[in-house]
DODRENLO-802582 format. One record per atom (N, C-alpha, C, O, CB): y, z, x. Coordinates in steps of 0.02 Angstrom, whole numbers, plus 50000, padded with zeros to 5 digits. Glycine has a CB too. Layout:
! residues N
YZX
...
//
This chain:
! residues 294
606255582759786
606585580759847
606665586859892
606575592459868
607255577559832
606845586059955
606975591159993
607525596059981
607585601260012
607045588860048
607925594159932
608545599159908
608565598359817
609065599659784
609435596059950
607965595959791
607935596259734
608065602959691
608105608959706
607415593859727
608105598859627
608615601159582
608365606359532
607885609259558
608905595259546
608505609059462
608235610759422
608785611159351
609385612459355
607915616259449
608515609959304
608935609559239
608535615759166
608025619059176
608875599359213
608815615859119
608615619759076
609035617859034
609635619059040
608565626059089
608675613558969
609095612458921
609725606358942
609695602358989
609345619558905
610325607158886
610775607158904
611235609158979
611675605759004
610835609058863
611015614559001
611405619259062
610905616059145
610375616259176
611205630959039
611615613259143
611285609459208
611595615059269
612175616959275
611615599559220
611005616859309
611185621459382
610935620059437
610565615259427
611005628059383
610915621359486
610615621059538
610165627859572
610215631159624
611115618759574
609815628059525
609505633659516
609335639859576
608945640359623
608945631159489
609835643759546
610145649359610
610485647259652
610515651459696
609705652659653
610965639859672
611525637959731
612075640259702
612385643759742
611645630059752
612345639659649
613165640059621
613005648259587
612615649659542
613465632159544
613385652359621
613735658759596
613995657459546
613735659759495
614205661659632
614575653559542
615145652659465
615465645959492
615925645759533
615915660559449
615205641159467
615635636259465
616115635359454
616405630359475
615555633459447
616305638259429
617235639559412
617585646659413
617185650959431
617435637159330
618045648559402
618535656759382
618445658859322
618905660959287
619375656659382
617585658259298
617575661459253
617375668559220
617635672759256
617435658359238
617115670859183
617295678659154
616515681159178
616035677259174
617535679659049
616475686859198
616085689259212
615305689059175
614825690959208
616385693659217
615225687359120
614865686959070
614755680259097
614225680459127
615125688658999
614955675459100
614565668559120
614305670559185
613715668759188
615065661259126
614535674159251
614105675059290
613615678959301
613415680059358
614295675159320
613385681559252
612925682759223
612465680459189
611885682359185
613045684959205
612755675659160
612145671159108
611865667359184
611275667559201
612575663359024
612325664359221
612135661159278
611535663659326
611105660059350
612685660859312
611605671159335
611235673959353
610425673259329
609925670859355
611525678659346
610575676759264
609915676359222
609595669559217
608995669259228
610045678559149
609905664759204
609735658859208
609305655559269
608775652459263
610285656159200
609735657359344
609325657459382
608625661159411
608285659759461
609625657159405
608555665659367
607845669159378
607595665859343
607185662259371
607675676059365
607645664859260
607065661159223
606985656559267
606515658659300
607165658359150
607215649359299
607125644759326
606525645159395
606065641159400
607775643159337
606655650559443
606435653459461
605655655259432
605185652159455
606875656659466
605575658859395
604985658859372
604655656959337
604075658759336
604875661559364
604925651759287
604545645359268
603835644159274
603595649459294
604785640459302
603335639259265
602915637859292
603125629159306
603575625759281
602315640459255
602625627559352
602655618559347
603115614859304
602925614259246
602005615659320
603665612259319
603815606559262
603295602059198
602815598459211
604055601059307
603515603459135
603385599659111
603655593659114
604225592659136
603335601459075
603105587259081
603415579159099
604185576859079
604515578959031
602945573359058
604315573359115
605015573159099
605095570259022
604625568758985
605415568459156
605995569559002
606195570658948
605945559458940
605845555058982
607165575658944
605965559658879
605995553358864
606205548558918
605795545558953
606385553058813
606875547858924
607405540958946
607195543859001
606935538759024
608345539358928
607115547059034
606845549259118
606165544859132
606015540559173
606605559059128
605795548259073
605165546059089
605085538659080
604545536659102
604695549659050
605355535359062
605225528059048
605625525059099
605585518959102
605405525458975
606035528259142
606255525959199
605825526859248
605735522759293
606795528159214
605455533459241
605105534659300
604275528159306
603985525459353
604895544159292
604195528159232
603555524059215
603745517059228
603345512659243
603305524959137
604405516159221
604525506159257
604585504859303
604545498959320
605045501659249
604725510959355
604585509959437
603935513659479
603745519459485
605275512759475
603675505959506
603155511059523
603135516159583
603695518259597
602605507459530
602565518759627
602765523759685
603235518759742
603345512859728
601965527359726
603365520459775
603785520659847
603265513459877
602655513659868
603705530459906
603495509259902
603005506459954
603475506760043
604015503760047
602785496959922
603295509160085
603175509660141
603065505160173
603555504460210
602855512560148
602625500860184
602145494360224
602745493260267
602885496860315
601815486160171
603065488460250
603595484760257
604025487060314
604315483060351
603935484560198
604055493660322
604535496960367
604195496460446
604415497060503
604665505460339
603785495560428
603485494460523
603015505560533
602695508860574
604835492660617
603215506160486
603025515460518
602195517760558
601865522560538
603015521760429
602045514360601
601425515460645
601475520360664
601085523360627
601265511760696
601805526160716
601855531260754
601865537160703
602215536460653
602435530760800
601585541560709
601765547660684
601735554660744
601405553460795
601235548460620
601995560060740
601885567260760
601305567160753
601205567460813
602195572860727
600735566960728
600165567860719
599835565760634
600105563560584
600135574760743
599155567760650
598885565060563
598525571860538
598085572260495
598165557160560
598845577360577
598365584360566
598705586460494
599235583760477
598465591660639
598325592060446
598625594160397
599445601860436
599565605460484
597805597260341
599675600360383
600385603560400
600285610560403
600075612560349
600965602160346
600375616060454
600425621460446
600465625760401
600125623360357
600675621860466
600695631560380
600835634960333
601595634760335
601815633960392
600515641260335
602065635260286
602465635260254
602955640960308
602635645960322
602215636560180
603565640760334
603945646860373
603925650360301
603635648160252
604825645360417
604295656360305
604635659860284
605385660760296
605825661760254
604345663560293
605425660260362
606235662860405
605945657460457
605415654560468
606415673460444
606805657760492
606665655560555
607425654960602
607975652560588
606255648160545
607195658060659
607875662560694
608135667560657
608665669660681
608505658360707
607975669960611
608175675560565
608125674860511
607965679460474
608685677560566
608355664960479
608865665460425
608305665560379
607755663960402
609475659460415
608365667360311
607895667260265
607825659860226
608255657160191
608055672960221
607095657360243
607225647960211
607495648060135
607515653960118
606315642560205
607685644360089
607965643560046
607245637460014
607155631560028
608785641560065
606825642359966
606485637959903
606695630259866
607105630359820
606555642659846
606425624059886
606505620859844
606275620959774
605855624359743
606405617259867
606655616559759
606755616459660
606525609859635
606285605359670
607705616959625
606635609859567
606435603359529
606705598859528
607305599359541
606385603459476
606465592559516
606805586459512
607365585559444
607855581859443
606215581159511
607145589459397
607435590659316
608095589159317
608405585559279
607385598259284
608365593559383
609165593859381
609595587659399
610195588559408
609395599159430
609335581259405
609395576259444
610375573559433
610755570459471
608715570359418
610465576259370
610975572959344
611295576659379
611815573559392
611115571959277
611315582259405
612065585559430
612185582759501
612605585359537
612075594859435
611915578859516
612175575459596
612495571859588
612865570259635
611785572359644
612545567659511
613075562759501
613455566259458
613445562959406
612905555859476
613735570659450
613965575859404
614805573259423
614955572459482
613675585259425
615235572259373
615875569859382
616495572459431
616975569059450
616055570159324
616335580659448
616675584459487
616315583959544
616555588159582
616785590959465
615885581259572
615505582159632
616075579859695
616085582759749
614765577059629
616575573959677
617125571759730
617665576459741
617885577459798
617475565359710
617935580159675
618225585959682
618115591059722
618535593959758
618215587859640
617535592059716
617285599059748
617035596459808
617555598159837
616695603759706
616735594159850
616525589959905
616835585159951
616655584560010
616155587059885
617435580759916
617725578159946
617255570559956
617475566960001
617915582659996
616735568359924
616335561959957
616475557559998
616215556160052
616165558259924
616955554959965
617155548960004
617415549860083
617285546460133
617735545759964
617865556460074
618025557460159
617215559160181
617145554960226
618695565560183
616775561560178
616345564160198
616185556460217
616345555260276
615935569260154
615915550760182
615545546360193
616095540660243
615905535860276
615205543960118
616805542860236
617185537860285
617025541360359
616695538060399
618105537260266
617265547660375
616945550860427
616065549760465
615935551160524
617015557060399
615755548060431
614995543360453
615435537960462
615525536760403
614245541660390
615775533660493
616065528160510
615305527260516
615005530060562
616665527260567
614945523260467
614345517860457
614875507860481
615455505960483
613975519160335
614395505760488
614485498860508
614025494760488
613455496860494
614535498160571
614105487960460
613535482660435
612995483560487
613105485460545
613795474060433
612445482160464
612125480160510
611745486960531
611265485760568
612555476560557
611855494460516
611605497960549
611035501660491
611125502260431
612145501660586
610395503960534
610025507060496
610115515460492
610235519460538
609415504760516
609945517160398
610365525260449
609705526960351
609305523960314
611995528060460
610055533760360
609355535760324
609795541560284
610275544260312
608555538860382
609535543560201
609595551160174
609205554860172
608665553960144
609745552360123
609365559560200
608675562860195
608665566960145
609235569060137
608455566660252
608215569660099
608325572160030
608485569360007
608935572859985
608605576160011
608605562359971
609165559559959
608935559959872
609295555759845
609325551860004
608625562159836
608645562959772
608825555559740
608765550159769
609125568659755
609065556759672
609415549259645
609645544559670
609705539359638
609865549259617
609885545259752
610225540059761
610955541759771
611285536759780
610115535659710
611315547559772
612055547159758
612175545059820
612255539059813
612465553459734
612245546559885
612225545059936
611905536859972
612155532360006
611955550459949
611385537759949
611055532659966
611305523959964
611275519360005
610565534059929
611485524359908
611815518459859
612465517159893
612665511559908
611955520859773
612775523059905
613455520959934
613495518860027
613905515660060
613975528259917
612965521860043
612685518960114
612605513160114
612765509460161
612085521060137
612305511260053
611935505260056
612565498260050
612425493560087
611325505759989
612905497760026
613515496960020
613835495960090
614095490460100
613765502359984
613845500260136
614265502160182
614075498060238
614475495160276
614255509360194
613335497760241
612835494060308
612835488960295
612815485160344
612085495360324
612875485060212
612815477960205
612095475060218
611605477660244
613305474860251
612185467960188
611645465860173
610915466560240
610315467860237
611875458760149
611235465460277
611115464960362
610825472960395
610635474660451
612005462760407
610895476360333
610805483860354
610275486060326
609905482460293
611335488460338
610135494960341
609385496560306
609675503160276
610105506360307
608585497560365
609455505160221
609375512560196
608965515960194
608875517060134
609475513760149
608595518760224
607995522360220
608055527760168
608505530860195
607805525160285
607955530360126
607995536460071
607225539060060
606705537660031
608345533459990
607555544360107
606725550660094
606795557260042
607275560960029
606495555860184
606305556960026
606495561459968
605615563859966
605295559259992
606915556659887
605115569759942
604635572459953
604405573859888
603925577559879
604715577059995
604865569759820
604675570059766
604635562359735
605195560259721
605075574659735
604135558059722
604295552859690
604595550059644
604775544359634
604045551659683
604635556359610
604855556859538
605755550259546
605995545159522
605035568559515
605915557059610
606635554159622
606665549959643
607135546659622
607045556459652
606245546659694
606395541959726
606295534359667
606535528759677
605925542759795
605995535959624
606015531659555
606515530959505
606605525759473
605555533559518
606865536859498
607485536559474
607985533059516
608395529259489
607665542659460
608005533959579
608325532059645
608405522859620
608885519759597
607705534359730
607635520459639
607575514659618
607905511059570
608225505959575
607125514559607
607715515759501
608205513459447
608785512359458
608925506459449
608275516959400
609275515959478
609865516059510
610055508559555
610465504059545
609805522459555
609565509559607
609775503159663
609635496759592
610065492459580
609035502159758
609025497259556
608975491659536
609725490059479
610035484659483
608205491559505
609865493859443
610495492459395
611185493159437
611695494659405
610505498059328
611235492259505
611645490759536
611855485359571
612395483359590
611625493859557
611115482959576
610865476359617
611055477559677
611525474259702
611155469259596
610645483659721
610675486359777
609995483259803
609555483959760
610775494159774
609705479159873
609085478759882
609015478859936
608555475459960
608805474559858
609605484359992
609295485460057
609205493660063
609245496260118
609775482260119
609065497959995
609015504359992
608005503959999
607775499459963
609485507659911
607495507660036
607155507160044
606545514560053
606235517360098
607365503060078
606645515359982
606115521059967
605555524060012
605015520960011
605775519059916
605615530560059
605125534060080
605005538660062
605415543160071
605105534860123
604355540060024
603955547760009
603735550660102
603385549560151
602955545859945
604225554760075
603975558360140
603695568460145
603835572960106
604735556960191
603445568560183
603175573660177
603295582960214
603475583360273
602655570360190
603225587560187
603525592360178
603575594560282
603975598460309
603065597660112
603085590960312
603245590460387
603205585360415
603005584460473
602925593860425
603405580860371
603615574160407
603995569760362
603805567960306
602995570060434
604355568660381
604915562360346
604665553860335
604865549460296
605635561660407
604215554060380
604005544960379
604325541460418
604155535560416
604125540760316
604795542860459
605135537760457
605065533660544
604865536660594
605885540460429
605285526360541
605055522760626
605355524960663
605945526560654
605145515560647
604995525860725
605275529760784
605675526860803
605675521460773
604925531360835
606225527260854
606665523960885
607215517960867
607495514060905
606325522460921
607265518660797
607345513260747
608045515960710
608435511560693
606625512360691
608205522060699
608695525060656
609445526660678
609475530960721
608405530960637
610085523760654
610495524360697
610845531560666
611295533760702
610925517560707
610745534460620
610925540560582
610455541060528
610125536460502
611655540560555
610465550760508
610245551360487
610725558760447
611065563060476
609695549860519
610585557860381
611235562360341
610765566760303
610415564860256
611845557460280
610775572560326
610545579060271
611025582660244
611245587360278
610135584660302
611225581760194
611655583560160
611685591960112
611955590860058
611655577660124
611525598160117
611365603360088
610535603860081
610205606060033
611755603360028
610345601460131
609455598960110
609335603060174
609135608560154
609095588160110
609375603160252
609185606460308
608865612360289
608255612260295
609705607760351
609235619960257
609165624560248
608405624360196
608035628760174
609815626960231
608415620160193
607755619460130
607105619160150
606595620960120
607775612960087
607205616260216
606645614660256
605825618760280
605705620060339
606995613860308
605415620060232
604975625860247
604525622060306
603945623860304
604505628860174
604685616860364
604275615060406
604965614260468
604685611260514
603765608360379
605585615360486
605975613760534
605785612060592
605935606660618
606315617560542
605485616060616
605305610660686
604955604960675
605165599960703
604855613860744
604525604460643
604065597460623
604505590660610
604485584960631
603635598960547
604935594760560
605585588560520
606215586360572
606495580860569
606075593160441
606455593660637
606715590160682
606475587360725
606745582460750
607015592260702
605915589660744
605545585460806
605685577260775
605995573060807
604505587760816
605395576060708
605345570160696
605675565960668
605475560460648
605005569660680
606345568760661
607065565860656
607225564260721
607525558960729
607615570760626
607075567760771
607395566460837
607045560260881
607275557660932
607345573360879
606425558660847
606045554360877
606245548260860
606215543260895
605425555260866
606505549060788
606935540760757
607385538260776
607425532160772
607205540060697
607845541560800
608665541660813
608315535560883
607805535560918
609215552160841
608825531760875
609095527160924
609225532060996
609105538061002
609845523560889
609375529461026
609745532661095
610465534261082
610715538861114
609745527361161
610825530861038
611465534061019
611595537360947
612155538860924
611945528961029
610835538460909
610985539360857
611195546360846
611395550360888
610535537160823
611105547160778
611475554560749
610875556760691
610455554160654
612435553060704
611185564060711
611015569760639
611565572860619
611915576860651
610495576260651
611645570360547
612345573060518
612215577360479
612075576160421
612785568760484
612255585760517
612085590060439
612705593860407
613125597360437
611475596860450
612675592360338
613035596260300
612775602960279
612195602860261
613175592860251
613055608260277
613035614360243
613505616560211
614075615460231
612925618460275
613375620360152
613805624860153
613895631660168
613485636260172
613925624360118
614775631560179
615195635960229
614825643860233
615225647860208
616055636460196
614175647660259
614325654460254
614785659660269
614785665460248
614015656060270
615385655460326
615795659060332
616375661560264
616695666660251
616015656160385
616305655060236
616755655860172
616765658360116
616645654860067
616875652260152
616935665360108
616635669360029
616765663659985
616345661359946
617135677359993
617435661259994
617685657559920
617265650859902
617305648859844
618565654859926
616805646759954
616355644959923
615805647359871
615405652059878
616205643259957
615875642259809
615495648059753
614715646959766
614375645359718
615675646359658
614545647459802
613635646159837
613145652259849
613285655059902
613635642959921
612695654659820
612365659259835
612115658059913
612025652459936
611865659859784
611995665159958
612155665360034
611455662160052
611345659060104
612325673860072
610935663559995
610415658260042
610455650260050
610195646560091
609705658960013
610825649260003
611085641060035
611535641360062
611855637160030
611265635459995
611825642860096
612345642160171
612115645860226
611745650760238
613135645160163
612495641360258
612405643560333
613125641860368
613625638960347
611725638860374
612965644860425
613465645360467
613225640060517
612685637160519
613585652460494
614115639160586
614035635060623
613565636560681
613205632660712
614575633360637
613705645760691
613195648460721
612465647160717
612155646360769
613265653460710
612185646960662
611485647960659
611255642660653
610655641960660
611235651760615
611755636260636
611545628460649
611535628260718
610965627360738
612045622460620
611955628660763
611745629560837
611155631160862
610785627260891
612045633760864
610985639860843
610515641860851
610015637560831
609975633660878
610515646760830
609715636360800
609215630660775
608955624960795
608385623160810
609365628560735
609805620960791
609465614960837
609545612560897
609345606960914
609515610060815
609975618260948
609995614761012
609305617361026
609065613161064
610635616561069
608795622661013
608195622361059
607655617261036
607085617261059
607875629461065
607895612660986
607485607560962
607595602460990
607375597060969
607505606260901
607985603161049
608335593761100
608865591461054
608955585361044
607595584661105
609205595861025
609825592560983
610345594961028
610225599761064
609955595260897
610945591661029
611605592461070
612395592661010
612445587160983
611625584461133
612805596260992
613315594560958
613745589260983
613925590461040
613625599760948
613925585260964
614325578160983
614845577960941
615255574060963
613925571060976
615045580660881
615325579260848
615585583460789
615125585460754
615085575360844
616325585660763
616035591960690
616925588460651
617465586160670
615985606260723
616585590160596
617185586760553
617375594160505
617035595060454
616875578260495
617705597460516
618105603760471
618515602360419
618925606660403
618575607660510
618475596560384
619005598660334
618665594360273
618835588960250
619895596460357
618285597560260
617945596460197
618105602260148
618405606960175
617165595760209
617985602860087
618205608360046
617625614160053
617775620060044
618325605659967
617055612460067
616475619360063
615925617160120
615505621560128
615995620359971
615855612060156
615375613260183
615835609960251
616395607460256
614655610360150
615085612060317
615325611860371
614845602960371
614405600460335
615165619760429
615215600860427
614905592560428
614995592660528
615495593960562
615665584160366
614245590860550
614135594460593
613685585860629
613355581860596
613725603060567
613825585660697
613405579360712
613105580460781
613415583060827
613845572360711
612425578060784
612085578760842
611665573160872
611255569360846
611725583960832
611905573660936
611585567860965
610685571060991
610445576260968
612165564961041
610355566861035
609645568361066
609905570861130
610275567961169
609095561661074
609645576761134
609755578961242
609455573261278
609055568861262
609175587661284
609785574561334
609485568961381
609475573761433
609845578561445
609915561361396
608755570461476
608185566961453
607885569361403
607875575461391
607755566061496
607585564861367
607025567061298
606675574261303
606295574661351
606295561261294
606685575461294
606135581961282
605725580961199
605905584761154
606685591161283
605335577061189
605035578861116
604465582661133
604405587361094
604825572361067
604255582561153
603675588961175
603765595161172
603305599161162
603485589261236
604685597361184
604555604161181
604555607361130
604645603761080
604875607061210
604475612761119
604475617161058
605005621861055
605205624261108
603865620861053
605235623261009
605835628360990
605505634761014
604935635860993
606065628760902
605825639861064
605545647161053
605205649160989
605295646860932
606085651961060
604755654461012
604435657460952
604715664460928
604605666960873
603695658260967
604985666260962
605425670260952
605935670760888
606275665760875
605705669661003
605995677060843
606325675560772
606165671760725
606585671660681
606825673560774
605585667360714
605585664160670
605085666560610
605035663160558
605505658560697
//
């Protein structure tokens, strides 16, 4: 997925995001450390573990059709990969392995979810999208929120997840959550069709940003939204290594020269900033972000 995961063993991490998950002794942040390099240098995942894999093998890929998605940015192959951009250094995606720690039991503790997802004041009836959305944690509870009458779009750039995802909607008896493989500069998703769209610690991940905002911005409704979460770089005491955070600054920087506008910011979450943007008016999708810094 776009903010995918990675596991080892028993020791579930987010391979290189969490400094110290807790106040603990110096020697665990250390193993943490080390841990995150092996992960790091790994090669390819091997196939998943049993009970994964037989989840992944009862659902098949993603189908698409259905969604209406004719328009694209183009059908050219995707650039090369950024490195940086406006300065910040991109942040490596990871494996799907780690999947379990998104539903990890402290995740409401430390995050706050539910305010996060009451603050999206969602409404029946509306189509809105995750982007990254991995397993489903998000997704599922959207799905929920829009009602039967509503749409979930869940993009994710690994199938793997979006099959586990499935599993999920299906043992929930969720059936307006609606699987998109989407791709590392393009999301998939129908133009003019999306009334929000939630990146949740996934933005910074992005090794194609202008591609992925241009074409977020092309979906959004006329009143829709981009809701990005980060976490806090202003905040040491978030326990997050600094290449996954960002600041409110450098989210600015970023996406107002992409035709994004701030409309909206919610501060009182426990670690990340929750940040909302409407489309400039008039449209500009044509333009391009300076080239400058990136």
């Amino acid at each position: 997925m776009y903010k995918s995961l990675s596991s080892c063993g028993d020791q579930r991490t987010t391979a290189g995001r969490l400094v110290a998950h807790s106040a603990s002794s110096g020697r665990k942040a250390v193993w943490v450390l080390w841990l995150t390099i092996v992960v790091a240098l790994m090669p390819p995942p091997a196939p998943l573990g049993d009970v994964a894999a037989q989840i992944v093998a009862a659902h098949p890929s993603p189908d698409t059709d259905d969604l209406g998605i004719a328009e694209r940015l183009d059908s050219s192959p995707a650039p090369e990969p950024l490195e940086s951009y406006f300065g910040r250094r991109i942040a490596p995606t990871m494996s799907f392995l780690g999947a379990d720690w998104l539903v990890r039991a402290e995740r409401q503790r430390e995050e706050n979810c539910a305010r996060m997802l009451h603050e999206l004041r969602l409404k029946p009836g509306m189509v809105v999208c995750d982007m990254g959305c991995g397993n489903g944690f998000y997704a599922l509870q959207m799905a929920r929120q829009v009602g039967p009458r509503g749409k979930v779009l869940a993009v994710d750039i690994q199938p793997e997840m979006l099959r586990l995802l499935q599993a999920r909607a299906d043992e929930a008896g969720i059936d307006n959550v609606h699987s998109v493989l989407g791709a590392v500069a393009d999301p998939k998703l129908p133009v003019d069709q999306v009334d929000l769209i939630l990146c949740v610690d996934v933005y910074h991940e992005f090794s194609h940003p202008e591609h992925m905002l241009r074409a977020m911005r092309r979906s959004l409704t006329d009143d829709g939204v981009l809701v990005l979460l980060e976490y806090r770089e202003e905040d040491p005491q978030v326990p997050i290594l600094p290449l996954h955070k960002m600041s409110k600054k450098q989210v600015l920087r970023e996406l107002q020269p992409n035709g994004f506008r701030l409309v909206r910011e919610f501060d009182e979450l426990p670690w990340q900033h929750m940040m909302f943007f409407g489309r400039d008016k008039p449209r500009t999708d044509q333009r391009r972000a300076p080239a400058a810094e990136k």
